[in-house]
C-alpha positions in Angstrom: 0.0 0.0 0.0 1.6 3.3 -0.9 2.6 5.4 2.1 1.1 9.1 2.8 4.2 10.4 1.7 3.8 8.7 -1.6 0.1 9.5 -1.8 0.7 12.9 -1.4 3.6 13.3 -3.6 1.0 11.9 -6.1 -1.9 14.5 -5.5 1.2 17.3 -5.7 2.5 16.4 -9.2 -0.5 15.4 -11.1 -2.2 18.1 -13.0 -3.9 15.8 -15.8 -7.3 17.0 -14.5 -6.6 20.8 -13.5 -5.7 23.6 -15.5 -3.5 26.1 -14.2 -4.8 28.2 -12.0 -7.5 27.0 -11.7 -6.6 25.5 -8.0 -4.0 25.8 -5.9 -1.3 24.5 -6.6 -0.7 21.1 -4.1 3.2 20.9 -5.0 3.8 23.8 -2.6 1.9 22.2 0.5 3.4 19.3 -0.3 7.4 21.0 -0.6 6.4 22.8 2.9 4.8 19.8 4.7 7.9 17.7 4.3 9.8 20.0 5.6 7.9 19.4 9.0 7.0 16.1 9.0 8.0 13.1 6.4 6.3 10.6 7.7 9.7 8.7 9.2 9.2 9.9 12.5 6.1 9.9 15.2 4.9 13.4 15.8 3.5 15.1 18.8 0.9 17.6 16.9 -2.1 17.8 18.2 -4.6 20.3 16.5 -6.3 21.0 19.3 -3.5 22.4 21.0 -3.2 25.3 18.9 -4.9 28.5 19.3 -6.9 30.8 17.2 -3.3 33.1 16.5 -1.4 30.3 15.3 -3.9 28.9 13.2 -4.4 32.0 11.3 -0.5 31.8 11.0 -0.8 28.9 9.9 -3.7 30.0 7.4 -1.0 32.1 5.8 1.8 29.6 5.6 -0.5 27.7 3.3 -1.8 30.5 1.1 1.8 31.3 0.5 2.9 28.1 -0.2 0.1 26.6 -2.5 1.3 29.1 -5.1 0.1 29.1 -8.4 2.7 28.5 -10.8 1.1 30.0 -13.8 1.0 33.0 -12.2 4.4 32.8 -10.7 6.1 32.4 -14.1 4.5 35.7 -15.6 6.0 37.9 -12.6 8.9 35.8 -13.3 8.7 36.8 -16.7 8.1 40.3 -16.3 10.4 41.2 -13.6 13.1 39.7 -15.9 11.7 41.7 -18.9 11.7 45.3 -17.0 14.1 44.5 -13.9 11.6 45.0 -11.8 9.7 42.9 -9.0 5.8 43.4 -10.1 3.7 44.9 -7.2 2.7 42.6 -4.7 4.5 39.9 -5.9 6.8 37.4 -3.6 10.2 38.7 -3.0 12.6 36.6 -5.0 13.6 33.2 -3.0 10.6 33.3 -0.8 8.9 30.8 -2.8 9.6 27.3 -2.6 12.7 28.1 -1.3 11.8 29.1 1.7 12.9 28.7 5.4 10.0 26.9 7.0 10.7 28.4 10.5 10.7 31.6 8.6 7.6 31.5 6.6 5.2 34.3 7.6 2.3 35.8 5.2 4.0 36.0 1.6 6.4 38.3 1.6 5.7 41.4 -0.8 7.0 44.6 -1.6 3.9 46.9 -1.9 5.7 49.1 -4.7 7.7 47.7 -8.2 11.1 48.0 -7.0 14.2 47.6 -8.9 16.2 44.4 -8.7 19.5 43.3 -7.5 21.7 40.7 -10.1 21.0 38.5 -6.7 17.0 39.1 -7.1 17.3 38.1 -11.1 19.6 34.8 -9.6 16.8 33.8 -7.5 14.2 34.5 -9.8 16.1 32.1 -12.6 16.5 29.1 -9.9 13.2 29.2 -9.2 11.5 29.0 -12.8 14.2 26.5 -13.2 12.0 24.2 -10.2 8.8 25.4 -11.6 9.4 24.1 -15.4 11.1 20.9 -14.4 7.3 20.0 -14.5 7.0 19.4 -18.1 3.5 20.7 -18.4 5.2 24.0 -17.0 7.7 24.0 -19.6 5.5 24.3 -21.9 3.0 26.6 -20.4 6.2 28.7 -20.2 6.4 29.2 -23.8 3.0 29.9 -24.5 3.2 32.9 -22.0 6.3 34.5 -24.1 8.8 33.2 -22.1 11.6 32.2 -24.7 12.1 35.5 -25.6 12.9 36.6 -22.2 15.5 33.9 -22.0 17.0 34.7 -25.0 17.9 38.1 -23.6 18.9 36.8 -20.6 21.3 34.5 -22.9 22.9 37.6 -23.8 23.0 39.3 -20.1 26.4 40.7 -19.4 26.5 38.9 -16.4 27.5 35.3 -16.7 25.4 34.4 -13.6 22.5 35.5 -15.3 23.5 33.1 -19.0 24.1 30.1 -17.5 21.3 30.2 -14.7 19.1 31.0 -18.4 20.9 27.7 -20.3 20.1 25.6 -16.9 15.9 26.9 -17.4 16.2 26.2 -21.4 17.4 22.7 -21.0 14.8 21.8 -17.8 12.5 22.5 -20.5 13.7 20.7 -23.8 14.5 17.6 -22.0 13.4 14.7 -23.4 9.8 17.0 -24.6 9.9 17.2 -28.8 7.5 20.1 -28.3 9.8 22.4 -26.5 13.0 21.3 -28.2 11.0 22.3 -31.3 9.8 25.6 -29.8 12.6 26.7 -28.9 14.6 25.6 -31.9 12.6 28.2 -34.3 13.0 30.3 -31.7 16.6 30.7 -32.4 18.0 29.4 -29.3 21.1 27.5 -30.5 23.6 30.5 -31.4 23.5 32.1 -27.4 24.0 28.3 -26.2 26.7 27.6 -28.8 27.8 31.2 -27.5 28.3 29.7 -23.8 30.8 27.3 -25.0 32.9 29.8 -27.0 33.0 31.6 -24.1 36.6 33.2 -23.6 38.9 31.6 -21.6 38.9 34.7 -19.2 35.1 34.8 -18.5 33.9 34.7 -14.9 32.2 31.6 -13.8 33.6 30.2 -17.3 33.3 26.4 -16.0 29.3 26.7 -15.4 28.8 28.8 -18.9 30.3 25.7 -20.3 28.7 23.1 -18.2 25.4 24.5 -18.2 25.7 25.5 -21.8 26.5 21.6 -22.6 23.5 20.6 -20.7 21.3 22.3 -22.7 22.6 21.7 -26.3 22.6 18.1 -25.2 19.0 18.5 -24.3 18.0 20.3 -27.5 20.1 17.6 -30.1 19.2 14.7 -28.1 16.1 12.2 -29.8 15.4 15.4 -31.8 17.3 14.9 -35.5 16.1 19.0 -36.4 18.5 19.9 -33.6 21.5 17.6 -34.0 21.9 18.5 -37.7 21.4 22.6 -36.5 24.5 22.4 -34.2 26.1 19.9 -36.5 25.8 22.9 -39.5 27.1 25.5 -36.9 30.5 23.4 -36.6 29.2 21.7 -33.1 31.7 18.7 -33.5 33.9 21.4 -33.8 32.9 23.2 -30.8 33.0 20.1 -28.7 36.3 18.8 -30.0 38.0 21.7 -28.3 35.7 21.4 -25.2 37.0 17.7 -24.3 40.3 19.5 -24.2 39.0 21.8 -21.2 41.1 22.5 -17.7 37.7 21.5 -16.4 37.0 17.7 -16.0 33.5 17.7 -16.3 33.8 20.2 -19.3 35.9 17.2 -20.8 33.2 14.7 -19.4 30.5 16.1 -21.0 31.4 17.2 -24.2 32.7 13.4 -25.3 29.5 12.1 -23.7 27.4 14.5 -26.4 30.1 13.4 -29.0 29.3 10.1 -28.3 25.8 10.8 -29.0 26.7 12.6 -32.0 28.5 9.6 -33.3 25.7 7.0 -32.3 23.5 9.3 -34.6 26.2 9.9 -37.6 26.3 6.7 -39.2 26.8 6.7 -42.9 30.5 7.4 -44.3 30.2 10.9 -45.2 29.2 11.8 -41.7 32.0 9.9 -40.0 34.4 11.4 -42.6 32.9 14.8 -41.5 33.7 13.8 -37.7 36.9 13.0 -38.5 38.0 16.1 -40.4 36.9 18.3 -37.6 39.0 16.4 -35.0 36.6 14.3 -33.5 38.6 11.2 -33.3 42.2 12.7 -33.5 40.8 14.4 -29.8 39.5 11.1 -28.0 43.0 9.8 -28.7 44.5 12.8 -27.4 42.3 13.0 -24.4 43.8 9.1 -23.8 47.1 10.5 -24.1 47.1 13.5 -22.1 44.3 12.5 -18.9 45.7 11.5 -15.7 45.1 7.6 -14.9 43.2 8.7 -11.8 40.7 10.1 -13.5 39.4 7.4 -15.3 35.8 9.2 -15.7 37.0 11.3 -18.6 39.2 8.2 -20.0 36.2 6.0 -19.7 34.5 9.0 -21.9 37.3 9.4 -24.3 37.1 5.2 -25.1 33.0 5.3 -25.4 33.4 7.3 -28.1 35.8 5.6 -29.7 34.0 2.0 -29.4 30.9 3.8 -30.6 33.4 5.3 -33.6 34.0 1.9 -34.0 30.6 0.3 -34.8 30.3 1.0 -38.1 32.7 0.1 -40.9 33.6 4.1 -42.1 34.3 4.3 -38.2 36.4 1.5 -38.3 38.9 2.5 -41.0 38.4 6.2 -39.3 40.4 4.1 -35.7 42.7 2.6 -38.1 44.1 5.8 -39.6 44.8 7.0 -36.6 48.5 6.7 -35.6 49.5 4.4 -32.8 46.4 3.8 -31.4 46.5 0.3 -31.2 49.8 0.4 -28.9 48.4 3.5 -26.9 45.8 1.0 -25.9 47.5 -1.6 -24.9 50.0 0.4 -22.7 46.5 1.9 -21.4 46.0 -2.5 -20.9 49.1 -2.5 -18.6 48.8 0.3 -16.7 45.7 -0.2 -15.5 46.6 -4.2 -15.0 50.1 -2.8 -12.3 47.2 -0.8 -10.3 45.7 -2.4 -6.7 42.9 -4.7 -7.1 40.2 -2.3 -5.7 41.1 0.1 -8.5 41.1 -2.4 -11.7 37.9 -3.3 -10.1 36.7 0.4 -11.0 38.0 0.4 -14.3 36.2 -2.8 -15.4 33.9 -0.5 -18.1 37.5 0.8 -19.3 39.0 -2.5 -19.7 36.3 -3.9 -21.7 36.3 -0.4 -24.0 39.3 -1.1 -24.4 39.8 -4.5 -25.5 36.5 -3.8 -27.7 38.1 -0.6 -29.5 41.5 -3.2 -30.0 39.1 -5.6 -31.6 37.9 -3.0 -33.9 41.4 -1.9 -34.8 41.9 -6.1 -35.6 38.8 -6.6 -37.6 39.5 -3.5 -39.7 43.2 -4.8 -40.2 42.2 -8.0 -41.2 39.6 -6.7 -44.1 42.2 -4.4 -45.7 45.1 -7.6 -45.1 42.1 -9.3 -47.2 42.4 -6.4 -50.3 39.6 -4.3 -48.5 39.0 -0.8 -50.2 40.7 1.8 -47.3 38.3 5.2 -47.7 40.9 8.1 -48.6 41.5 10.1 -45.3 39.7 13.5 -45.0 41.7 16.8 -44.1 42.0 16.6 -40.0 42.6 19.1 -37.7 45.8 18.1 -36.8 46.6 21.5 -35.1 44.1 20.8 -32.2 45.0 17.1 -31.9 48.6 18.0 -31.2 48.2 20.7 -28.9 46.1 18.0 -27.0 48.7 15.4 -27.0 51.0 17.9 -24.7 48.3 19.2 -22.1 49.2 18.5 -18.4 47.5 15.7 -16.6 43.8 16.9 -15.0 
């Protein structure tokens, strides 16, 4: 039998049979309740014990919590537009955010007041909760709401971009509709912006990071997007990006390269890879990545095996110089460490011995008198400026 907990989470998140606004909105009560009581614990409350004050305390608790979202996002929306905080609307971070043994009567400010870059923070970390509903999402875009992100996008504060990138990909993930949406809506040149961000930007890891997150989320399971960034040179983009300082820069532009690659399957597309350095930076990435961090080499040899699927991918590995014996050096290193670590790199060990494999089959067609593709022009500039980066 489900638990109250799970009952009530139930009641909180399903809004098949409401429209918005046209009841409160139970998520809120529910985000304040647990915060009291979850249901793991006895509790000693006893309604009779309070009195008349604290009940109409509590009366305003509720009313301030049971927000309706619908509304929420258009003073969202607006203060974002005009930089300032609607009248009487919640003070940014009161909302669901808010301290429980704080909460008093919604906080508002009785006048439209200009906002601090901390207010507009807020305000973007909170629409991020409120659309990770994906009916919210959407609802989000039928109010106008893409175009305020789009400015946002192009804030001078980088605070403000990447906060925007983190609401734009709670809302395309995994949802055709929104990934559509806000394709015609011209989001992809401000998120391929965040990851051409110059090396001397403030907050430069989270532009990247967050601007990764939501190009992933628009090119994922949505073939409109992948070819978009694939015309705007996005292997290119994320090539360099698997050469950041940052590890999980590195981490997450080979897992979209990956994805690219499980979506690229006919020759001219893996020739296309290859030219813009796709390949020549996995092995690099192998070359140049600490051994403790096997995260990003586990990355680096996904996307090589998943190079290696096809036959164009194939004789892509094989024209790449020395990979076979950068592998199996790869083999004995990580045989020489303790047990408890080979035991972590099990994932890496298989990659490996499947991208070897690869490298065999691919060697025995052309010993065979297979036809080798003719190499495409490479990017040999990035590729070797990878091989002699420090470890992470």
């Amino acid at each position: 039998r489900p638990s109250a907990r799970s009952r009530l989470l139930a009641v909180a998140t399903d809004n098949s049979n409401l429209s918005m606004g046209s009841l409160p909105q139970w998520k809120g009560l529910f985000d304040w309740s647990m915060k009291y009581q979850d249901g793991t614990t006895p509790t000693e409350w006893d309604p009779k014990s309070y009195d008349a004050d604290k009940m109409k305390w509590l009366e305003g608790v509720l009313k301030h919590y049971m927000l309706d979202f619908a509304s929420r996002m258009k003073e969202i929306k607006s203060a974002l537009d005009t930089g300032l905080l609607p009248t009487g609307a919640a003070l940014p971070g009161t909302g669901l955010q808010s301290d429980a043994e704080n909460a008093q009567a919604p906080q508002e400010r009785p006048a439209a007041e200009a906002l601090s870059l901390r207010d507009k923070e807020l305000l973007l970390e909170e629409l991020t909760d409120i659309v990770s509903s994906i009916d919210f999402a959407r609802d989000l875009h039928t109010i106008g709401g893409l175009p305020t992100l789009l400015d946002v996008l192009s804030s001078p504060h980088p605070s403000l971009r990447w906060r925007a990138a983190e609401v734009a990909a709670t809302c395309m993930q995994n949802n055709e509709t929104t990934q559509k949406w806000f394709l015609e809506g011209g989001v992809l040149p401000p998120l391929l912006g965040l990851l051409d961000a110059p090396g001397q930007e403030e907050n430069l890891a989270q532009l990247r990071i967050k601007g990764l997150l939501a190009v992933s989320a628009l090119v994922r399971n949505y073939e409109p997007g992948l070819k978009a960034m694939m015309l705007e040179r996005g292997v290119e983009r994320l090539a360099k990006l698997a050469a950041d300082p940052d590890a999980r820069v590195q981490r997450k532009a080979l897992s979209l390269l990956q994805y690219v690659a499980s979506a690229q399957t006919s020759s001219t597309d893996i020739a296309a890879m290859e030219g813009e350095g796709c390949l020549a930076t996995a092995q690099a990435v192998l070359h140049g990545v600490d051994m403790a961090d096997n995260d990003v080499r586990s990355a680096a040899l996904s996307l090589l095996q998943e190079l290696g699927s096809t036959q164009a991918g194939r004789q892509a590995l094989h024209r790449l110089p020395d990979l076979a014996e950068q592998l199996q050096a790869q083999q004995q290193a990580v045989a020489q460490l303790p047990e408890e670590d080979r035991e972590s790199c099990e994932s890496e060990i298989e990659a490996m011995a499947a991208v070897l494999g690869q490298l065999q089959l691919q060697e025995a067609v052309e010993d065979e008198g297979g036809v080798q593709a003719p190499a495409p022009e490479v990017n040999h500039s990035l590729a070797l400026g990878l091989m002699v980066l420090p470890p992470q």
